[in-house]
KEMARDO-160114 format. One record per atom (N, C-alpha, C): residue in three letters; chain; atom name; x negated, y, z. Coordinates in steps of 0.2 Angstrom, whole numbers, always signed. Example, Ala and Ser with C-alpha at 12.3 -4.5 7.8 and 13.67 -1.06 7.14 Angstrom:
2
ala, A, N, -66, -28, +39
ala, A, CA, -62, -22, +39
ala, A, C, -66, -16, +39
ser, A, N, -64, -11, +35
ser, A, CA, -68, -5, +36
ser, A, C, -64, +0, +39
This chain:
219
unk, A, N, -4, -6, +0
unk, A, CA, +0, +0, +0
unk, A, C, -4, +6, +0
unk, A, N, -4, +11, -3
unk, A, CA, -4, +18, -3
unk, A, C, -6, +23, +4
unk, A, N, -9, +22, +5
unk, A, CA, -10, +31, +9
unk, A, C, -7, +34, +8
unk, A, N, -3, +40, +14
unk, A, CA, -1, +47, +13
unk, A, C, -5, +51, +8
unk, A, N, -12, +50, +10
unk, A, CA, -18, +56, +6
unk, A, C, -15, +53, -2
unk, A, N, -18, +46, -4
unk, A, CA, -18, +46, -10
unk, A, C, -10, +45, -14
unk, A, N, -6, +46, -10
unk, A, CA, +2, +48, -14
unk, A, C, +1, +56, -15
unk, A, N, -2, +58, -9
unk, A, CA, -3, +68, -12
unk, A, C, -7, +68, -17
unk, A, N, -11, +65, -19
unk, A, CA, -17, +67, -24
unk, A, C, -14, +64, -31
unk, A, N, -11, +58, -29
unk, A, CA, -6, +57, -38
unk, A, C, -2, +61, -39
unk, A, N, +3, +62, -33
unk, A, CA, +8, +68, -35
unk, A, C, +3, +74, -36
unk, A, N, +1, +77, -35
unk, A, CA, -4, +82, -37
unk, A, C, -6, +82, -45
unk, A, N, -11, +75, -47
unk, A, CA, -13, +73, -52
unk, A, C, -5, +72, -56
unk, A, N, +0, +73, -56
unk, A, CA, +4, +71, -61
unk, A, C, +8, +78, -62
unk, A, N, +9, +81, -56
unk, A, CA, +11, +90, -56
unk, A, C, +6, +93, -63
unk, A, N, -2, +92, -60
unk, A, CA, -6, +94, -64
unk, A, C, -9, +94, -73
unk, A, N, -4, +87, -74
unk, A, CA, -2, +85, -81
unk, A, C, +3, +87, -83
unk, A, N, +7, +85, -79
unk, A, CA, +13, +89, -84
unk, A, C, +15, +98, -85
unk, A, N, +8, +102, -80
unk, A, CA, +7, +108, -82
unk, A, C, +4, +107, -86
unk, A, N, +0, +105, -87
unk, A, CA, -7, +103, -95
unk, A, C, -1, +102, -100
unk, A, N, +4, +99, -101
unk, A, CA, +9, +98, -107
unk, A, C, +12, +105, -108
unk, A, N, +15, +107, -103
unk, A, CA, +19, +116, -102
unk, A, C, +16, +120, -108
unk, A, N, +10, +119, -103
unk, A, CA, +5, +124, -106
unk, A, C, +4, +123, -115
unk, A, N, +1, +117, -114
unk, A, CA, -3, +117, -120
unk, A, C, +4, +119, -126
unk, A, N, +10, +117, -126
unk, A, CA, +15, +121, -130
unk, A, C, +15, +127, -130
unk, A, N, +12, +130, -125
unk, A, CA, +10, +141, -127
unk, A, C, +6, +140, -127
unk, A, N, +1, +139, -127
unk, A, CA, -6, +139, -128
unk, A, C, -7, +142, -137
unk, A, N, -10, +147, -139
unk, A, CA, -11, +149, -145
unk, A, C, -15, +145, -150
unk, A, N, -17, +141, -153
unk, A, CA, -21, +135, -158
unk, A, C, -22, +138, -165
unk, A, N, -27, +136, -166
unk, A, CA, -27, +139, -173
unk, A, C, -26, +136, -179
unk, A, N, -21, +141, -182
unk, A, CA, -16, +140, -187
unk, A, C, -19, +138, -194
unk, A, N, -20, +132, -198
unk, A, CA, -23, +130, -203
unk, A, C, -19, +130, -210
unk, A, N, -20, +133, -212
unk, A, CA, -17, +134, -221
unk, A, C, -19, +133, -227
unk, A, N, -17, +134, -233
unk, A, CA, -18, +132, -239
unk, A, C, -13, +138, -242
unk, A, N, -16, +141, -248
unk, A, CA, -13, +149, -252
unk, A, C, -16, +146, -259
unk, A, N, -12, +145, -263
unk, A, CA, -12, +143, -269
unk, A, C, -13, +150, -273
unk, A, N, -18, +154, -276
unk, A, CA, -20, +158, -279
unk, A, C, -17, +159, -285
unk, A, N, -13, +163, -287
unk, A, CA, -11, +166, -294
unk, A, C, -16, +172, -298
unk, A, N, -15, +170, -303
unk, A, CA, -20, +171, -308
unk, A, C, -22, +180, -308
unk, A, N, -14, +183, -306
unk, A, CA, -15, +189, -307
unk, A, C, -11, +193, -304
unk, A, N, -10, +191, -295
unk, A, CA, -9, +192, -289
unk, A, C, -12, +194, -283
unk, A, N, -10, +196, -279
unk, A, CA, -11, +194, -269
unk, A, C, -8, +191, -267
unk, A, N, -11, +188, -264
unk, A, CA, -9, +182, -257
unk, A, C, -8, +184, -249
unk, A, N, -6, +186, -247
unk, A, CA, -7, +188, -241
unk, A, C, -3, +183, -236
unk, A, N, -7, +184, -230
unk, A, CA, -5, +180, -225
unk, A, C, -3, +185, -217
unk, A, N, +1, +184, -212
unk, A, CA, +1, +188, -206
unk, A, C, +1, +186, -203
unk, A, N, +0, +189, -194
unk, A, CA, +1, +187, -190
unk, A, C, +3, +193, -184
unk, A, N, +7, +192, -179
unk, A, CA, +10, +194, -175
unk, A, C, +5, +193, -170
unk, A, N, +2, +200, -166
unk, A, CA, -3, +197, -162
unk, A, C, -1, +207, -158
unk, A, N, -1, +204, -151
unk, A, CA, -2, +209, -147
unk, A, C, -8, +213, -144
unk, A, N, -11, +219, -140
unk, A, CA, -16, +223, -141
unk, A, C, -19, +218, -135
unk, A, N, -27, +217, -137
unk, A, CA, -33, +217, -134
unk, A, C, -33, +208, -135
unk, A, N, -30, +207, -142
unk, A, CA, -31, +199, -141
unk, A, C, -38, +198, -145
unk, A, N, -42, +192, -145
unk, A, CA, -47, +191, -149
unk, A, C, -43, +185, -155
unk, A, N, -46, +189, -158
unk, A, CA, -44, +184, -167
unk, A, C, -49, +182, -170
unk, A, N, -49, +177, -174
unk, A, CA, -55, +175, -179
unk, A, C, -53, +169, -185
unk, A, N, -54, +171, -188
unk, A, CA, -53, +164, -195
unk, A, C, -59, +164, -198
unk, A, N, -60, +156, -202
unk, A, CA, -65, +156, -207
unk, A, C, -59, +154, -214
unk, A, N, -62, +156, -220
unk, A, CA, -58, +155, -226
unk, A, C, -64, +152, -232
unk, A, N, -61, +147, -235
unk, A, CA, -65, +146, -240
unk, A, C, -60, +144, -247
unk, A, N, -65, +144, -253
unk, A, CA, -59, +144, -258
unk, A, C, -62, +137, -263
unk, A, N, -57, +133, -267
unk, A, CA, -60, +129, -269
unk, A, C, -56, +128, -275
unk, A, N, -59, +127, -281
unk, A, CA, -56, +125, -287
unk, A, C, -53, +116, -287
unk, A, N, -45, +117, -289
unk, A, CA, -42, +111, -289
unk, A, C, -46, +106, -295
unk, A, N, -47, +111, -299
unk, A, CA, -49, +107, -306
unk, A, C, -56, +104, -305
unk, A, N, -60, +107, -303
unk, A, CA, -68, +108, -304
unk, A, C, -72, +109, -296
unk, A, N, -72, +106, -291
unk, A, CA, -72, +107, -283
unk, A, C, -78, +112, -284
unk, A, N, -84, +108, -289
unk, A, CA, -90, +111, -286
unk, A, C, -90, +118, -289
unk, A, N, -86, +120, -293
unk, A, CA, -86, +128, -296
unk, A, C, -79, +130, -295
unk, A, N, -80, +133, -288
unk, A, CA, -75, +138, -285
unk, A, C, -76, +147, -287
unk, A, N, -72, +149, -291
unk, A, CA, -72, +155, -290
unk, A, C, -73, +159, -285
unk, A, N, -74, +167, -287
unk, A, CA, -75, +170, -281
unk, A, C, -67, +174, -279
unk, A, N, -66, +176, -272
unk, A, CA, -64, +180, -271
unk, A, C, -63, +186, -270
unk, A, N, -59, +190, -269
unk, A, CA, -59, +197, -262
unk, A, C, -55, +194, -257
unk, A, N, -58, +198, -251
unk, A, CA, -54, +197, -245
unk, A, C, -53, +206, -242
unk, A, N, -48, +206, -239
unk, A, CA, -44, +210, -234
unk, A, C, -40, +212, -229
unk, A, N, -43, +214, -224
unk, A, CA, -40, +213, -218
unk, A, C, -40, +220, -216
unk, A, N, -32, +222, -214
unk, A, CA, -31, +226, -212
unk, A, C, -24, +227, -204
unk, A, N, -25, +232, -201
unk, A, CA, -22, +235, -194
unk, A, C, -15, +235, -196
unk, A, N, -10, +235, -189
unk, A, CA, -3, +237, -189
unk, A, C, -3, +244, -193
unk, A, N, -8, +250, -191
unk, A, CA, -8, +257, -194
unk, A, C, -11, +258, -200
unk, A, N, -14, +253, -204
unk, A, CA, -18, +252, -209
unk, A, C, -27, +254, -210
unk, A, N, -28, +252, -205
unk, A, CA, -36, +254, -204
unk, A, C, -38, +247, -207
unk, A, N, -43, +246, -210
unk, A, CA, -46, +239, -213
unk, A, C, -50, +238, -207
unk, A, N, -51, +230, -205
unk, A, CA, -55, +227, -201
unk, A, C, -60, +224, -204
unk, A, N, -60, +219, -211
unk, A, CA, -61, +216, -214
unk, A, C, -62, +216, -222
unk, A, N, -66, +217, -224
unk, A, CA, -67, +219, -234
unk, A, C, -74, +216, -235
unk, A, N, -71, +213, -241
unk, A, CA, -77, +207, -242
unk, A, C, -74, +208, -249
unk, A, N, -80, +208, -256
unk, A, CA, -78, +203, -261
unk, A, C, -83, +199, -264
unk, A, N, -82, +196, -271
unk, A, CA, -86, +193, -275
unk, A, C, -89, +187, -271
unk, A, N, -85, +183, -263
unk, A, CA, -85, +179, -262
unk, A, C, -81, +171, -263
unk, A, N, -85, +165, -259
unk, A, CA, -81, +159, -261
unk, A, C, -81, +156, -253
unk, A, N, -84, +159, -247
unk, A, CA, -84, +156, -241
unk, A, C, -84, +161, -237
unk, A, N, -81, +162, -231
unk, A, CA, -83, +168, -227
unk, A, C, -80, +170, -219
unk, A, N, -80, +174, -214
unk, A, CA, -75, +174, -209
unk, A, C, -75, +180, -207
unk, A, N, -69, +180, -203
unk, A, CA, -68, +188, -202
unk, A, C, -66, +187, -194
unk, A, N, -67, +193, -188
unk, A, CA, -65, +190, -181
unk, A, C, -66, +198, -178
unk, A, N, -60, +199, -174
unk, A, CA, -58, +206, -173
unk, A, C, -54, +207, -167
unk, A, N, -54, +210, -162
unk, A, CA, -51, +210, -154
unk, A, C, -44, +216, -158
unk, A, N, -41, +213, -157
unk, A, CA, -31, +217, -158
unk, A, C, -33, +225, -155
unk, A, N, -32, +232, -155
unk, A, CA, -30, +236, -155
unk, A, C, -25, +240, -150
unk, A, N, -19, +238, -156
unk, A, CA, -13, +239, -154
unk, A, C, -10, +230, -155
unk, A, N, -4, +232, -155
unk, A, CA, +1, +225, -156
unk, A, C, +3, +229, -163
unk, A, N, +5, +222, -163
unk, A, CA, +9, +223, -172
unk, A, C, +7, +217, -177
unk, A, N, +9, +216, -183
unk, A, CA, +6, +211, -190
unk, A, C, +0, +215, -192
unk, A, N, -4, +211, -191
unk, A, CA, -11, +210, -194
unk, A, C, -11, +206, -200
unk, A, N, -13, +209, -206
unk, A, CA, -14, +207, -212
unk, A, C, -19, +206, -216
unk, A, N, -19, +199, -220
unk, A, CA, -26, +193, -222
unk, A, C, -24, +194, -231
unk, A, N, -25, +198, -235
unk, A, CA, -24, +199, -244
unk, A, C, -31, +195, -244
unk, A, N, -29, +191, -251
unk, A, CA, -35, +189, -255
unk, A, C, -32, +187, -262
unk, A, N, -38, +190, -266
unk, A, CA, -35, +189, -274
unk, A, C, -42, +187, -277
unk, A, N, -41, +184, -283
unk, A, CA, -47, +181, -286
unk, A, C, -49, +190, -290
unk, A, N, -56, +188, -290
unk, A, CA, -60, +193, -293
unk, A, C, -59, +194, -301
unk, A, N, -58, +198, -303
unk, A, CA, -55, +200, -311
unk, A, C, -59, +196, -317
unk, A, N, -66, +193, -312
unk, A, CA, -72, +189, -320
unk, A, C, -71, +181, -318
unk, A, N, -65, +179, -315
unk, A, CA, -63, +175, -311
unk, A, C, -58, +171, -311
unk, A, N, -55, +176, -315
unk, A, CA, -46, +174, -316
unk, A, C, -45, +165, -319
unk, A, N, -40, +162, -315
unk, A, CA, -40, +155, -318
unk, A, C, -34, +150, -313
unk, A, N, -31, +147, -318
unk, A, CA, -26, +143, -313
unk, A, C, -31, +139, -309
unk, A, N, -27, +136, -303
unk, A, CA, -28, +128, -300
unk, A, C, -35, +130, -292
unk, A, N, -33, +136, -293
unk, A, CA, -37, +138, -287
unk, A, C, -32, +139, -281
unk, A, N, -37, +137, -273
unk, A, CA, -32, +137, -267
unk, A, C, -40, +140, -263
unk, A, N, -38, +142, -258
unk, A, CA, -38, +147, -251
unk, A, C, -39, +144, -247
unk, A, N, -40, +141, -241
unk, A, CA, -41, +136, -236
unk, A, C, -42, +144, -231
unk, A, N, -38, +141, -225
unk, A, CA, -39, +146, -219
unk, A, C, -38, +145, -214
unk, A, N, -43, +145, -208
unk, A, CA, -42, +142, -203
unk, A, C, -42, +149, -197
unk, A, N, -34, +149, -197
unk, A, CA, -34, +158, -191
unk, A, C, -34, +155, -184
unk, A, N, -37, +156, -180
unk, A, CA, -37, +154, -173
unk, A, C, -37, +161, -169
unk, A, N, -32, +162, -164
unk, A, CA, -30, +168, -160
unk, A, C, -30, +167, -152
unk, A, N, -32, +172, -149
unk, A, CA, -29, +169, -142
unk, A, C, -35, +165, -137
unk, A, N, -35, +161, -134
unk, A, CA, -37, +154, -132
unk, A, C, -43, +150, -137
unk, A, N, -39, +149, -141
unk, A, CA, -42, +146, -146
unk, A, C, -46, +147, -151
unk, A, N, -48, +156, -151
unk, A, CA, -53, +155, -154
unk, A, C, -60, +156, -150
unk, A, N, -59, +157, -144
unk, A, CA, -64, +156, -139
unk, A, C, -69, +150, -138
unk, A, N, -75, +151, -140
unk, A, CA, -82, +145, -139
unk, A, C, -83, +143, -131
unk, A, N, -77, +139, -131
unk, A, CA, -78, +137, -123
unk, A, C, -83, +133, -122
unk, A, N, -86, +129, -127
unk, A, CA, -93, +124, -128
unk, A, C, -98, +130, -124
unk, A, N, -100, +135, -128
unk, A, CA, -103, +141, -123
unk, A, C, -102, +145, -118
unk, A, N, -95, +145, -116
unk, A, CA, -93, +147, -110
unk, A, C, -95, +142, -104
unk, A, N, -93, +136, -104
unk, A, CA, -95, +130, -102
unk, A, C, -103, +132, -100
unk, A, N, -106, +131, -104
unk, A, CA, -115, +130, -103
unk, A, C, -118, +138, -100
unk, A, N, -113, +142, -102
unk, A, CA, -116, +149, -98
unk, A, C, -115, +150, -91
unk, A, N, -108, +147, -90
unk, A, CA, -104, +147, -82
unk, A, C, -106, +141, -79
unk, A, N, -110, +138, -81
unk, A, CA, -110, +130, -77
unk, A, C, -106, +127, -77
unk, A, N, -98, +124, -79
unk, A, CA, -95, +122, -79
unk, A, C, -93, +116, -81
unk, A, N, -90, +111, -80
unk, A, CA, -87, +105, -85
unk, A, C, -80, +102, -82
unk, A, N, -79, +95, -87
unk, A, CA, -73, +92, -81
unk, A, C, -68, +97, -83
unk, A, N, -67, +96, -74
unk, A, CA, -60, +97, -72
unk, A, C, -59, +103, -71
unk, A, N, -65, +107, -70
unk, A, CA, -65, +113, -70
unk, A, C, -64, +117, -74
unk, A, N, -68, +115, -81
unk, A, CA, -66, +117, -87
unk, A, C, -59, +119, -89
unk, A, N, -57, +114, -86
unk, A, CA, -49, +112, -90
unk, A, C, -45, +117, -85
unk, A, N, -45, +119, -79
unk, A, CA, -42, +123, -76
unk, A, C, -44, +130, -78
unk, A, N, -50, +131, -81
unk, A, CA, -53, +138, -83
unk, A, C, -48, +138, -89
unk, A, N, -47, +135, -93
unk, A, CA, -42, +135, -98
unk, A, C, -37, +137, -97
unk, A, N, -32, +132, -91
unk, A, CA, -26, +132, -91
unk, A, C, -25, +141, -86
unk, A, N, -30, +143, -83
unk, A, CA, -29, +149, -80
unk, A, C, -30, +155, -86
unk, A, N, -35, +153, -92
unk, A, CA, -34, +159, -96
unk, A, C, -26, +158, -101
unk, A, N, -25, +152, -101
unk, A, CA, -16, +151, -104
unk, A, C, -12, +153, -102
unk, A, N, -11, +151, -94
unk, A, CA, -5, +156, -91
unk, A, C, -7, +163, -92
unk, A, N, -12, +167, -90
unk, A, CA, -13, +174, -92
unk, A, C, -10, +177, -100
unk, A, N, -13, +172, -104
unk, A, CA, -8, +173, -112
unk, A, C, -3, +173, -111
unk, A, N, +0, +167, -108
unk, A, CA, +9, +168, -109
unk, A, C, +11, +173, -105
unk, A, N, +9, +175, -99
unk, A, CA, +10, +182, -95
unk, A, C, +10, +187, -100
unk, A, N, +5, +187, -105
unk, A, CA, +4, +195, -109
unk, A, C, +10, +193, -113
unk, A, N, +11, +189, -116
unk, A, CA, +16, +188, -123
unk, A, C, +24, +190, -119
unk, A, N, +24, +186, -114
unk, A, CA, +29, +187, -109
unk, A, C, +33, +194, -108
unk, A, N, +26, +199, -106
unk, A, CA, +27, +204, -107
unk, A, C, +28, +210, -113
unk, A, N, +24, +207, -118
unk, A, CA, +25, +210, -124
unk, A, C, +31, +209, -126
unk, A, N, +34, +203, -127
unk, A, CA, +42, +201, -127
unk, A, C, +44, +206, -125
unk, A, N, +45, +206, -118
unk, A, CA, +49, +210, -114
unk, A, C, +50, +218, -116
unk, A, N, +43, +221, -117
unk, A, CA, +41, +228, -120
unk, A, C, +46, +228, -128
unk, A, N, +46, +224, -132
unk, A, CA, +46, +223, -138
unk, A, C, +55, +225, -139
unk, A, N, +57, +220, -134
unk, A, CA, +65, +218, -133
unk, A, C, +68, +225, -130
unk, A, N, +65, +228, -127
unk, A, CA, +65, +235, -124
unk, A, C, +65, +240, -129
unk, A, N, +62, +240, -130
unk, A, CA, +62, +246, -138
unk, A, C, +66, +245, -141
unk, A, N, +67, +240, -143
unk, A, CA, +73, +235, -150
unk, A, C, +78, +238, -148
unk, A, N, +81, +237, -139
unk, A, CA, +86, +238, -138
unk, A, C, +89, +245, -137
unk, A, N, +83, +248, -134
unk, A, CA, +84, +258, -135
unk, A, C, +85, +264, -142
unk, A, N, +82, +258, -149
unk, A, CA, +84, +261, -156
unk, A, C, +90, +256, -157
unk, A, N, +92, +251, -156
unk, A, CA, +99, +248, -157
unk, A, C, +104, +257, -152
unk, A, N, +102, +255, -146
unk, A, CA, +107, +260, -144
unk, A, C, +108, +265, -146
unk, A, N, +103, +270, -150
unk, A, CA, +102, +276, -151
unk, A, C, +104, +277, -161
unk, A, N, +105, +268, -164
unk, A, CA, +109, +267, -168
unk, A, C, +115, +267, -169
unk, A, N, +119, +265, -162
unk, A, CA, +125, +265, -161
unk, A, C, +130, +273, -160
unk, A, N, +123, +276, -154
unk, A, CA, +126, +284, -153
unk, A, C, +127, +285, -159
unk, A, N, +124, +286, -164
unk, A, CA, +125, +291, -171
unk, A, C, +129, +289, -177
unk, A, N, +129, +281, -176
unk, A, CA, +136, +280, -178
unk, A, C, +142, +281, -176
unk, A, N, +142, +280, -170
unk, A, CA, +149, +282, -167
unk, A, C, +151, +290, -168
unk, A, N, +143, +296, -168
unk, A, CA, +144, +305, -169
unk, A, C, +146, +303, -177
unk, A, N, +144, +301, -181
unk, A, CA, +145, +301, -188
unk, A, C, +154, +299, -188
unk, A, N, +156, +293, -185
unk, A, CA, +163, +290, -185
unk, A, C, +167, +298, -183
unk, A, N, +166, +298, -177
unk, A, CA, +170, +305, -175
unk, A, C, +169, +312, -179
unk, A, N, +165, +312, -182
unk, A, CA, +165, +319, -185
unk, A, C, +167, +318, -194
unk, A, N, +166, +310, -197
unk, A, CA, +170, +309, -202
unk, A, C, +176, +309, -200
unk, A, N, +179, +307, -193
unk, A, CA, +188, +307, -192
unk, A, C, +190, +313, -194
unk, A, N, +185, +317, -189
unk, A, CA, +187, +325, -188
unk, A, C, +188, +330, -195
unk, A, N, +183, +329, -200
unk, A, CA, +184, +332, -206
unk, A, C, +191, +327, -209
unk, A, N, +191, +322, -209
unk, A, CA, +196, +318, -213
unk, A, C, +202, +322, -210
unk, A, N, +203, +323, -203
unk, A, CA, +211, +327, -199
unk, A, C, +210, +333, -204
unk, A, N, +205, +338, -202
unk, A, CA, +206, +343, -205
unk, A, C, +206, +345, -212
unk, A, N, +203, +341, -217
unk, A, CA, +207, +341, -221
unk, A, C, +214, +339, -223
unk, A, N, +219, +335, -221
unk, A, CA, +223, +333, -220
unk, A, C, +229, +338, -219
unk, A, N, +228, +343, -215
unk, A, CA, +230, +347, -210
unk, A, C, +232, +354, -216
unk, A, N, +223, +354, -219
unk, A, CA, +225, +360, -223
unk, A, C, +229, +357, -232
unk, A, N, +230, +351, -232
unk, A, CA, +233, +348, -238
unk, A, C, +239, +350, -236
unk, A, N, +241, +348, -229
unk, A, CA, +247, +351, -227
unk, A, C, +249, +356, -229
unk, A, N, +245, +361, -225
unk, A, CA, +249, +367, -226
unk, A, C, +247, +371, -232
unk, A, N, +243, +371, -238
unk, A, CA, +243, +371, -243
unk, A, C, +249, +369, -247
unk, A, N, +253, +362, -247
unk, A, CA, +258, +360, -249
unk, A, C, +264, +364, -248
unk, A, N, +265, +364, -240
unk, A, CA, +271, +370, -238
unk, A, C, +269, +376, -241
unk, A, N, +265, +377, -240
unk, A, CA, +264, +386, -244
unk, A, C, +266, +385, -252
unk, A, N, +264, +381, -256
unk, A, CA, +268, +379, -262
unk, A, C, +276, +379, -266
unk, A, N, +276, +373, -259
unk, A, CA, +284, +372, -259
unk, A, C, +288, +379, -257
unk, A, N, +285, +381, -253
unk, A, CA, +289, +388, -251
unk, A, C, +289, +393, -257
unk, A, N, +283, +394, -259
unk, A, CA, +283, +399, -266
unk, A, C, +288, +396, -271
unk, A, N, +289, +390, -270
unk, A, CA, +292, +388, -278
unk, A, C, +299, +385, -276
unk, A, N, +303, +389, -269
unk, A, CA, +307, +387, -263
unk, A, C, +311, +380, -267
unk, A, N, +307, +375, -266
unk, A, CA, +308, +368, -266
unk, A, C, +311, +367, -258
unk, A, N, +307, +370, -251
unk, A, CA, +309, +370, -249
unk, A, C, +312, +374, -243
């Protein structure tokens, strides 16, 4: 039979896992794609990222038809306000990695280069935000860490993301609802004041009419 002690340490150990599950569903991972290149096009790709996150991708391009002769690309990466983060061309492999600003869509363009142009080309891209693009291999060997440690160093920088998202949500949903409101206010002054012109015109068709009919004593 079981110990007292070692019933709290499973229960613990299993509390502990099934936070590792919670977690790991918000946890931010890096997102892996494929952009099918048009001959005479932009591709762009986005992401919704709140201020002070760190982001990073690597992208590389490959000819469907002919692997080893990949055309080149351009790449660009630009801010919510339109500031470029990232400008590169006349590449075929490259990365790009930027700390968020502000909150907003951050935006990833790439078009093939004009001496370049040709079907059957794709884009490969691997966007990691958040958590995830973190070299915890390095964090690890700098901080001394490993195990189980490690893993709770994680799961503590996770709950801190979902607290910021959380919050931004909430920021977000606050705004939305204060221009919802203040869309409502001016349609409802616009209702009442189209009513108000509609009455009084009506009023003076009236009395226009009576003043008619009386001249032409109809009535």
């Amino acid at each position: 039979m079981r110990t007292r002690d070692e019933t709290v340490i499973l229960r613990a150990a299993a509390v502990l896992l099934c936070s590792v599950g919670l977690l790991a569903a918000w946890m931010p991972t890096a997102a892996a794609l494929w952009l099918s290149m048009p001959t005479s096009a932009t591709k762009c790709v986005s992401e919704e990222i709140h201020a002070g996150v760190v982001a990073m991708a690597d992208y590389a391009v490959i000819n469907d038809d002919d692997p080893r002769n990949a055309p080149t690309i351009s790449v660009k990466v630009t801010a919510p306000n339109g500031d470029t983060l990232h400008h590169k061309g006349n590449i075929t492999i490259g990365q790009f990695s930027f700390t968020s600003n502000e909150p907003g869509t951050y935006l990833a363009c790439f078009w093939l280069d004009g001496a370049n142009r040709g079907a059957g080309t794709s884009v490969g891209i691997n966007w990691k935000i958040g958590i995830a693009a973190k070299d915890w291999e390095s964090i690890a060997k700098k901080e001394k860490i490993e195990g189980v440690e490690l893993e709770l160093r994680k799961l503590e920088e996770a709950v801190e993301m979902i607290h910021e998202n959380l919050l931004y949500l909430r920021n977000r949903e606050a705004g939305m609802r204060d221009v919802s409101e203040k869309t409502n206010s001016r349609v409802a002054l616009f209702s009442f004041m189209s009513l108000t012109v509609c009455i009084l015109a009506s009023v003076v068709q009236l009395w226009h009419l009576k003043g008619y009919f009386h001249k032409k004593k109809l009535i």
